[in-house]
N, C-alpha and C positions, 0 to 999 in steps of 0.2 A: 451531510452529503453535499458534495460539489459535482456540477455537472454542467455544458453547454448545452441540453437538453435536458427538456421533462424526465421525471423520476418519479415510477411509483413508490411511494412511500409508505411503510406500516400505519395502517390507520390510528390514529387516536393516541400516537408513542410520545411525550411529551419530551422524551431522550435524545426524538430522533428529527431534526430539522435538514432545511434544503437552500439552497443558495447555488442559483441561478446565474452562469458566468457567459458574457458575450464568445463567440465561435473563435476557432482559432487555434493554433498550436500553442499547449502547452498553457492554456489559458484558467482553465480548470487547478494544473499544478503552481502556478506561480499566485494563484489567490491562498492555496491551500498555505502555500511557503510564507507569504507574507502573515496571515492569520494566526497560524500556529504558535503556540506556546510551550514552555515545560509544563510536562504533566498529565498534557495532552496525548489520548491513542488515536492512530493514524491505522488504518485497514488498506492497503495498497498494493499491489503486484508491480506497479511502475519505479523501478529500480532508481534512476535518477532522482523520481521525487524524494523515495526514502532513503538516499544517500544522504539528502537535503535536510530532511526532518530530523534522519538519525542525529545528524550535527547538530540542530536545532533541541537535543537533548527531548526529542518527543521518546515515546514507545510506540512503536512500528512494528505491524504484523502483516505479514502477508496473505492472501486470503487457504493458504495452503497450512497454517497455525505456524509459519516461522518468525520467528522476531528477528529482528536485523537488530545488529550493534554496530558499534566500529567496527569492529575485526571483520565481521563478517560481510558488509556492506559493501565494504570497497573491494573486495574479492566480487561478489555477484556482480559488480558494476563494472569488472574487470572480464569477465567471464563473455555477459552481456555484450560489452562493443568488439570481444573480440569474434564471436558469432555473429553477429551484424557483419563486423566486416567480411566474415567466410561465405556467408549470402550475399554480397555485395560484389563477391567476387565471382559469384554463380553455383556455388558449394549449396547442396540440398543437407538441410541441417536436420528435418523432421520439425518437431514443435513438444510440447509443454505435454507430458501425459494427460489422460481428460481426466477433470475432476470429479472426482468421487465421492462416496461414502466415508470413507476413511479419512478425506481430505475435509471434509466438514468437520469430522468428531473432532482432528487435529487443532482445527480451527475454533473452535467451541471450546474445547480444553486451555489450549494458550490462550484465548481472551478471557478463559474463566478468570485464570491464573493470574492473568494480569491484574484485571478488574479491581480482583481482592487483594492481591497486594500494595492497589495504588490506595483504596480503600483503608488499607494500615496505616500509611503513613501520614 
């Protein structure tokens, strides 16, 4: 986990570590980007990062269980500025459905999925 602030973290997870990045825009994603390897899974909802990482040949999920590819990456990032800009222009857009139960399982499932397939290779 990367963060510009404290993170509680699962106690005792030997899996799961933290790295503490100075404040700032965008300061958290561009450590993430520089670090990153293939082979590496990235858990993100931040669309530019994982346009980023998708190139980076990482496997990228979002926390709703969708994986980003190329194909589909550069659509959501497409999608993205073009809703920013409709809010920018004073257009009420609503927001993200609230996450749920379903959105969990989804997300559990795709990281099953992945896990053991990276696990294969």
């Amino acid at each position: 986990m990367v963060a510009n602030q404290r993170l509680q973290l699962p106690a005792n997870n030997p899996f799961v570590s933290f790295t503490w990045v100075k404040g700032g825009p965008d300061e958290a994603d561009i450590y993430i980007a520089e670090h990153a390897a293939p082979g590496d899974v990235a858990v993100t909802a931040d669309i530019p990062l994982a346009a980023i990482l998708v190139e980076k040949q990482l496997v990228v999920l979002d926390p709703r269980g969708e994986i980003y590819t190329e194909s589909n990456v550069r659509e959501r990032l497409n999608i993205r500025d073009f809703m920013t800009s409709l809010r920018d222009s004073g257009v009420e857009t609503g927001g993200a459905a609230p996450y749920g139960q379903r959105d969990k399982q989804n997300f559990a499932a795709a990281l099953d999925r992945t896990l053991v397939a990276l696990a294969k290779k």
